[in-house]
MARTISE-536655 format. One line per field, with one value per residue (C-alpha): x, y, z; residue number from 1. Coordinates in steps of 0.2 Angstrom, whole numbers. Example, Ala and Ser with C-alpha at 12.3 -4.5 7.8 and 13.67 -1.06 7.14 Angstrom:
u = c(62	68)
v = c(-22	-5)
w = c(39	36)
voza = c(1	2)
***
This chain:
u = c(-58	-72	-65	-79	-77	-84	-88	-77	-66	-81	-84	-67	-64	-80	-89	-93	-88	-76	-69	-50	-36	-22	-5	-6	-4	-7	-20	-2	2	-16	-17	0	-9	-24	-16	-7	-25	-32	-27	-42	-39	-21	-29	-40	-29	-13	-14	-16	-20	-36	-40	-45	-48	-56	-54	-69	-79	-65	-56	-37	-21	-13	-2	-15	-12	-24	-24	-41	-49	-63	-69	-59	-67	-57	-66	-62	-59	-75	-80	-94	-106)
v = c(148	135	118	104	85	73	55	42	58	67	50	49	67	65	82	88	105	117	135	136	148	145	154	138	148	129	116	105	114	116	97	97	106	98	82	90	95	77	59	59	73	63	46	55	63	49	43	58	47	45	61	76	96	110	129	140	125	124	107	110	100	100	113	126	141	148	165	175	158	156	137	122	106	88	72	55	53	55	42	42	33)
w = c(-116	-118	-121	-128	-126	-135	-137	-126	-121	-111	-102	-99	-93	-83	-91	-108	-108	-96	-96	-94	-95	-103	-109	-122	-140	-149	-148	-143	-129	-121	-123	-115	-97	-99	-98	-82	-73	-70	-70	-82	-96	-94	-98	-112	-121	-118	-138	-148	-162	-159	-153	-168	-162	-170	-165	-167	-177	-187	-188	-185	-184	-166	-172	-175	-166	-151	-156	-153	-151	-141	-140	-144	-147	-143	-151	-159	-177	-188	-200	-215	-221)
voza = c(1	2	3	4	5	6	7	8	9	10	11	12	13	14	15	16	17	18	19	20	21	22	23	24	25	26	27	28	29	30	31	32	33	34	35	36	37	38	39	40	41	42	43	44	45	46	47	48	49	50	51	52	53	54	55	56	57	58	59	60	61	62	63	64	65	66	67	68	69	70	71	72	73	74	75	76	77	78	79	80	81)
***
């Protein structure tokens, strides 16, 4: 699966963008071992607050389900102007 970062999460993680695999079948649980991979994706993602996702350019809420999913996207909250 292809996993984007963006904002102050891709500084934080160190890169922008990375292929994983994962028996995670929501966004919750692939947080859960991303946050198991590095003392950085742990730091990123620790206040889920401030973190949003989208599955497949679709924004989601941390339950979504991963089925036949082929990108998820983690970012901060959007705001407009």
């Amino acid at each position: 699966m292809d996993l984007r970062y963006f904002a102050w999460l891709r500084e934080r993680i160190g890169t922008g963008h990375e292929v994983v695999e994962t028996e995670a079948r929501t966004v919750a649980e692939l947080i859960e071992e991303l946050k198991a991979r590095s003392e950085s994706h742990a730091f990123a993602l620790s206040d889920l607050k401030s973190v949003r996702a989208a599955v497949d350019q679709r924004l989601v809420d941390f339950d979504a389900s991963l089925e036949a999913a082929r990108e998820v996207a983690l970012f901060p909250p959007m705001t407009g102007g």
